[in-house]
C-alpha positions in Angstrom: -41.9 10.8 -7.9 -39.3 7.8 -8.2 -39.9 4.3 -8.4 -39.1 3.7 -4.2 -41.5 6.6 -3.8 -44.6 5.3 -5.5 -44.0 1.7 -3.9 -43.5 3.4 -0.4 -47.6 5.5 -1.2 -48.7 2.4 -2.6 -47.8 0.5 0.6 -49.1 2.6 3.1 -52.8 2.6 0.6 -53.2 -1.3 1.1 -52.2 -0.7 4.9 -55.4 1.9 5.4 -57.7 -0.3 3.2 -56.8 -3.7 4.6 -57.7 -1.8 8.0 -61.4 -1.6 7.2 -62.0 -4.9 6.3 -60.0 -7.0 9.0 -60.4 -6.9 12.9 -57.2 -6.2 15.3 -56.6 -9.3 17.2 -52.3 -9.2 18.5 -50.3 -6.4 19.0 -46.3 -6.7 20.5 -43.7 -5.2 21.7 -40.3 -6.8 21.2 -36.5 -6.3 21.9 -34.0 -6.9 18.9 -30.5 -8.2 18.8 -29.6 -7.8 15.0 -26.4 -9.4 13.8 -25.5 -8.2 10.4 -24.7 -10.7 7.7 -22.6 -11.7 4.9 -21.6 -8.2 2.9 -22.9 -6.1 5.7 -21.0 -8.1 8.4 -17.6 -7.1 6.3 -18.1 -3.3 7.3 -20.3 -3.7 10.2 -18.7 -6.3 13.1 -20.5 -5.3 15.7 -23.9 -6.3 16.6 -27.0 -4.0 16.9 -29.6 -3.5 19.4 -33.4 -1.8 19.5 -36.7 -2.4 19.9 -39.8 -3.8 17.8 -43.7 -3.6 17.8 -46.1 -5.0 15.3 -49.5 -5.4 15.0 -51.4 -8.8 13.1 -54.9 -8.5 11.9 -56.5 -11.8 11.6 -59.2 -13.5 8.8 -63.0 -13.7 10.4 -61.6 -12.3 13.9 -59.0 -15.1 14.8 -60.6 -18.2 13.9 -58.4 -19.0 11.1 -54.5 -19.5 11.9 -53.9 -17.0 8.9 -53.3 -13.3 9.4 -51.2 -10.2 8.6 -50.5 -6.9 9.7 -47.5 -4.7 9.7 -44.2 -4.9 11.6 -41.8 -1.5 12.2 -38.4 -1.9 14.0 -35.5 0.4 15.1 -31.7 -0.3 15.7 -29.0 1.1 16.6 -25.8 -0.7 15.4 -22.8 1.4 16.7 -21.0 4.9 17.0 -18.4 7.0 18.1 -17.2 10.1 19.8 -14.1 11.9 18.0 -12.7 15.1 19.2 -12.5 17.6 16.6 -10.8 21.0 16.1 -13.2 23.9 15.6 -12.5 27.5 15.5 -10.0 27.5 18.2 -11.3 25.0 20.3 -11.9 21.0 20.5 -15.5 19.8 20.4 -16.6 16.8 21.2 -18.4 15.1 17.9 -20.6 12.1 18.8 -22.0 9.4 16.0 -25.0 7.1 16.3 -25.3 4.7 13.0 -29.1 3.5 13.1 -31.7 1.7 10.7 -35.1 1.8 10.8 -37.1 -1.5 9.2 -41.0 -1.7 8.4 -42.6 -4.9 6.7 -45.8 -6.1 5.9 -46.1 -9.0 7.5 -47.8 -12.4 6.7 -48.6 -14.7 9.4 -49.1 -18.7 9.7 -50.0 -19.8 13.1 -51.8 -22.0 15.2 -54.7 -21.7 17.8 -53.5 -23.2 20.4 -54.4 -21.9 24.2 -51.3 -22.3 25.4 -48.7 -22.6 23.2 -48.5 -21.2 19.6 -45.5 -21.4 17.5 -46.2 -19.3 14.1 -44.4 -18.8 10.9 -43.7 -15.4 9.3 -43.2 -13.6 5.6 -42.0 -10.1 5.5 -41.4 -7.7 2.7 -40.6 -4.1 3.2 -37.3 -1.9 3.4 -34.4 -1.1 5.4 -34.0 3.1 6.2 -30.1 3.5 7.1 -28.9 6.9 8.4 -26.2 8.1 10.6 -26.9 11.3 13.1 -24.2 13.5 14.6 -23.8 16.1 17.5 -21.3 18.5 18.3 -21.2 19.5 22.2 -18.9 21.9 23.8 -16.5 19.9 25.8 -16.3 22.5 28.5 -20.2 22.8 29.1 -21.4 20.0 27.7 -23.5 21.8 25.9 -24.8 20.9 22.5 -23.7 23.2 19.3 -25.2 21.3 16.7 -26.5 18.2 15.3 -27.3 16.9 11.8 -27.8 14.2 9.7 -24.2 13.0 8.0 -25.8 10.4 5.2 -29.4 8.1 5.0 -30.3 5.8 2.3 -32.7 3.2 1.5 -32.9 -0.6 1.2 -35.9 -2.8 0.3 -36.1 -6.0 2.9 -37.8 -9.6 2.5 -37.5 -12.8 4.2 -39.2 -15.0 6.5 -38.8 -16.2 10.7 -40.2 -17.8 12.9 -41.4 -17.9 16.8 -43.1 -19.4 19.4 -45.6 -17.8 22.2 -46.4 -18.8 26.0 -49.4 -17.8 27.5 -48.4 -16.0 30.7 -51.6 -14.4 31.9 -55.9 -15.6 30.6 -58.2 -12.9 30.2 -61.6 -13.3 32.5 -63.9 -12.2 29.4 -66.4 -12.2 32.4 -64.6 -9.0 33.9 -64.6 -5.9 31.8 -61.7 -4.7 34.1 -59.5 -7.6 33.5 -56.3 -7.4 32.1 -55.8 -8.6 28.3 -54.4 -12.1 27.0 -50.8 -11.9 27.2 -48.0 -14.4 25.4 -44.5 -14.3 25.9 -43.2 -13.9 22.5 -39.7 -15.9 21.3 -39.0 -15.4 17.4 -35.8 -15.7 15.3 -35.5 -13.5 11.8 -33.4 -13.3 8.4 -34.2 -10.5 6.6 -32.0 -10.3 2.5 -31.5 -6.5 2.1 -30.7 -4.6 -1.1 -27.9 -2.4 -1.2 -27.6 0.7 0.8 -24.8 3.1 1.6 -24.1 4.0 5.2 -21.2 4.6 7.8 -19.5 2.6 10.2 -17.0 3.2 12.8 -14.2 5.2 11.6 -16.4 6.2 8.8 -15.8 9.6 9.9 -12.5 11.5 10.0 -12.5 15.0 11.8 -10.0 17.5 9.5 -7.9 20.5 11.6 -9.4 22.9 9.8 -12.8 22.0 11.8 -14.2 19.8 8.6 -14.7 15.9 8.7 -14.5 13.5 6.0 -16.8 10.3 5.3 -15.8 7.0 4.2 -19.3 5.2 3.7 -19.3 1.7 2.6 -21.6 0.4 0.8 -23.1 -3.5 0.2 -26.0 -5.7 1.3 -28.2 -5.1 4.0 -28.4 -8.6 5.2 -29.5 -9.2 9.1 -30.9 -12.1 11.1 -32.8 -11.1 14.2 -33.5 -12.4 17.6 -36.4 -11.2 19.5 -38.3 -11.8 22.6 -41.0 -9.7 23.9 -44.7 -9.7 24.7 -47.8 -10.3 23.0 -51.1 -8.9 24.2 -54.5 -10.5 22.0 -57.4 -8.8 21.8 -60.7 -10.4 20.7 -63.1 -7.4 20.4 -61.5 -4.4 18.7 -62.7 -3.7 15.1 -60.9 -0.8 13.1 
């Protein structure tokens, strides 16, 4: 077992035991713009889009502005479609580039009933891969699909946000909807190297082969999100 191995168990261990001991209290659902950053802005120039959840577990249900919980995030940050040669024929090969994040999460906020603005710590890793398919232009039907290269980066940093209350819960109604915040936050997240593709990364051969050209730096992004936050007072786990 390598060294990212071991740290990747001993992450998810703390994750199940610091489930039994804290109580659920905010869970969200966030879209991401992610602009890449210094080294990784060199090879990657465009921006990347996707979508976020997370889930913060409070000290002595809520009453404290302290928490943590853990925060998982995909985005895809470009592709292409290249027609390639193959056996006699040209197929249509199409490229997503996409990273999946997950960080621990460590929460300083406020308890106010309207309007909380909060501070975050994160510290996690990056997982960078690019997928391919190859479809039959004629019938658009799909021949294939694999993965062309993935790697690995660990991820830290820090953000922060603000949330609007948009809808009270009656606590008097068991049917009543949840308390729900609108959810503003602004990320930058240092990553370790990686290696990964970009566009024209991938060069299809005449012989019905392709070629990579993966670049490899920094994983630096700063993220804007906005989304909604739903708080619940009563669930234990």
């Amino acid at each position: 077992m390598n060294m990212k191995t071991t740290w990747l168990v001993a992450l998810i261990f703390i994750l199940l035991f610091a489930q039994k001991t804290f109580s659920a209290q905010n869970f969200g659902l966030n879209l991401i713009l992610a602009v890449p950053q210094n080294e990784f802005s060199k090879n990657v120039r465009n921006s990347g889009i996707g979508l976020g959840g997370e889930g913060i577990y409070y000290f002595e249900n809520g009453n404290t502005p302290f928490g943590f919980g853990l925060d998982l995030g995909y985005i895809a940050y470009g592709g292409e479609n290249l027609d390639v040669p193959l056996s006699g024929v040209t197929v249509k090969l199409s490229r997503l580039n996409q990273l999946i994040n997950f960080h621990v999460l460590f929460q300083l906020t406020t308890n106010g009933e309207s309007i909380r603005p909060y501070f975050d710590l994160l510290f996690g890793g990056n997982f960078l891969f690019t997928q391919s398919t190859v479809t039959d232009e004629c019938e658009d039907r799909e021949i294939s699909s694999s993965t062309n290269i993935s790697d690995f980066a660990w991820s830290f940093g820090f953000g922060g946000g603000l949330m609007v209350k948009v809808y009270e819960h009656n606590p008097n109604d068991p049917s009543d909807l949840q308390t729900m915040f609108l959810d503003f936050k602004v990320r930058y997240l240092k990553g370790t190297e990686a290696e990964y593709l970009t566009k024209g990364s991938i060069i299809g051969n005449s012989e019905g082969t392709i070629t990579l050209f993966p670049s490899r730096s920094k994983t630096d992004l700063l993220q804007y999100q906005i989304g909604m936050s739903v708080k619940f007072d009563s669930i234990t786990i």
